[in-house]
C-alpha positions in Angstrom: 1.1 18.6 -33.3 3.1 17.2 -30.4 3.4 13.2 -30.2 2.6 11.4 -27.2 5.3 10.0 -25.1 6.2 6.2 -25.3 4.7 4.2 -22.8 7.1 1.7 -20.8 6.8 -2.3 -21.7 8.4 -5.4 -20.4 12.0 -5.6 -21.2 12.3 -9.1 -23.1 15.4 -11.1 -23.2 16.9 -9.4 -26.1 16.9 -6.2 -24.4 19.9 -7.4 -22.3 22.9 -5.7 -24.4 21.2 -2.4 -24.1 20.6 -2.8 -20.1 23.9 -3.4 -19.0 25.2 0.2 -20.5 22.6 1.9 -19.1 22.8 -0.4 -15.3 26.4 0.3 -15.8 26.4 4.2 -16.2 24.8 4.0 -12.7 27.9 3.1 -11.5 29.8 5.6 -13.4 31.3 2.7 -15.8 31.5 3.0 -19.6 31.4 0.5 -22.3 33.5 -1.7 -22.8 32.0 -3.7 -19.8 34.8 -5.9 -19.2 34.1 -6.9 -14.9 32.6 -10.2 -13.9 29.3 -8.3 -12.8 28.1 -8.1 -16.7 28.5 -12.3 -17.0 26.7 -12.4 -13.7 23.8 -9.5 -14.4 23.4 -10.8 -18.3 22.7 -14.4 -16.7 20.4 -13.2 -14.0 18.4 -11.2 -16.2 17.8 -14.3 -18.6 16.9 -16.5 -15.5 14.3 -13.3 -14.4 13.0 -11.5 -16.9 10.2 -13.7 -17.3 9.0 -14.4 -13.5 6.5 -11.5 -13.0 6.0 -12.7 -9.8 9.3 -12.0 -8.3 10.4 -8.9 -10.8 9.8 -6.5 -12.9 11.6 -4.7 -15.9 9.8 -1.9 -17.8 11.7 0.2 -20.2 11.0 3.2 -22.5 12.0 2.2 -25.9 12.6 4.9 -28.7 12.5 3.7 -32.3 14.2 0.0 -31.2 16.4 2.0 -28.8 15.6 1.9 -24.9 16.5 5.1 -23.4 14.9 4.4 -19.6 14.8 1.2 -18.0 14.1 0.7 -14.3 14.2 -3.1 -12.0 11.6 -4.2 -9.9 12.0 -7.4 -7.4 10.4 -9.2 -4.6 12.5 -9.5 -1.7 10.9 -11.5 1.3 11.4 -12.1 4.8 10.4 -12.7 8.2 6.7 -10.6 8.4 7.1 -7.4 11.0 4.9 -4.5 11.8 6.5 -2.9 8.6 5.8 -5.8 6.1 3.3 -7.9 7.5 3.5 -10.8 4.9 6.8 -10.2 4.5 7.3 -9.0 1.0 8.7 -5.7 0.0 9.7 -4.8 -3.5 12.8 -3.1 -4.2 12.8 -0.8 -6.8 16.2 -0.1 -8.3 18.6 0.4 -11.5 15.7 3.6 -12.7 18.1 5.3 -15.3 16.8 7.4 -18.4 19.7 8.6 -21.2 21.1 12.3 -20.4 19.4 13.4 -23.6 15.8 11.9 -23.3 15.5 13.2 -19.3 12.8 15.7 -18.3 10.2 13.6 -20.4 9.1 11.5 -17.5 10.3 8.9 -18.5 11.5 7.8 -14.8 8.4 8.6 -13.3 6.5 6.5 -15.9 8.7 3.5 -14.7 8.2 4.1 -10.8 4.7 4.1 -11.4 4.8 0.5 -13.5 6.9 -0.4 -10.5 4.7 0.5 -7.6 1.5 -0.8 -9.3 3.5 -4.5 -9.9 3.9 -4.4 -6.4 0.5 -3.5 -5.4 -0.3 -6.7 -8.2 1.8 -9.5 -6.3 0.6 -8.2 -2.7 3.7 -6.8 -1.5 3.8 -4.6 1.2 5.6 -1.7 0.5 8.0 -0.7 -1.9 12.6 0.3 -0.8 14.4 1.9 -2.5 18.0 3.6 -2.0 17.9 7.4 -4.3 20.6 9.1 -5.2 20.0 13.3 -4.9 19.3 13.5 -8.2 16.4 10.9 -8.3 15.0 11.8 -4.8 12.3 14.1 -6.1 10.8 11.6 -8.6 10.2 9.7 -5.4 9.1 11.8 -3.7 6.0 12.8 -6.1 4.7 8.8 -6.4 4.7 9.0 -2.2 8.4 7.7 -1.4 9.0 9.0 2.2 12.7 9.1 3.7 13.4 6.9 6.8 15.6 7.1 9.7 17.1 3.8 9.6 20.3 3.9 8.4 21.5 1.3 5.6 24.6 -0.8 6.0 26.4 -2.8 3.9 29.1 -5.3 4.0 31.0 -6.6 1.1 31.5 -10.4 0.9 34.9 -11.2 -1.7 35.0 -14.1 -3.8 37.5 -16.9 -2.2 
């Protein structure tokens, strides 16, 4: 008898220490999280977690353990002929444990993504993928563009 696979739900406030291990791995970074990002990331996901109109955090939780976690946000702007109301989610931070991958896990988090998007009228859905995760993408409909992404790193005075 083969059990069903668990279905993602809304990361709640105490989910937080488990989160930043897994955001963190993303980054190649191990526990002990020592930098300033975890005080900053553990106080923006208490101000967040609860505002399903601007994000989104579904998780895969194991027996009290999450083992996939993925972040959606609302991210608006001037309206153009690529977002014409100007909102575009960004779907980011989709991670799943090395030992609990190949259950799709991180496609079961894309999809609670997209559809929150589809739920606050956004018009499209970003995201940056990394090699590895380009495939799950590219099965929900993710298509890869030609404009190049930039980024400029602002330090703390």
């Amino acid at each position: 008898m083969t059990t069903a696979a668990p279905s993602p739900r809304d990361a709640r406030p105490e989910d937080i220490e488990q989160l930043l291990p897994l955001w963190a791995s993303l980054f190649d970074q191990e526990p002990p999280l020592l930098d300033t990002w975890v005080d900053h990331a553990r106080a923006w996901f208490g101000r967040t977690v609860g505002a399903r109109e601007t994000a989104r955090f579904p998780v895969v939780d194991i027996d009290g353990r999450i083992v996939a976690c993925a972040i959606g946000t609302l991210e608006t702007g001037v309206p153009n002929p690529q977002s014409p109301r100007g909102r575009a989610a960004r779907l980011s931070n989709v991670v799943t444990l090395p030992e609990h991958r190949g259950r799709g896990f991180g496609a079961a988090l894309v999809d609670v993504v997209i559809e929150w998007a589809r739920s606050i009228d956004a018009d499209r859905v970003d995201l940056s993928a990394t090699p590895q995760g380009q495939r799950i993408y590219e099965r929900a409909g993710f298509r890869l563009t030609s404009a190049p992404r930039m980024k400029l790193p602002l330090e703390n005075s």
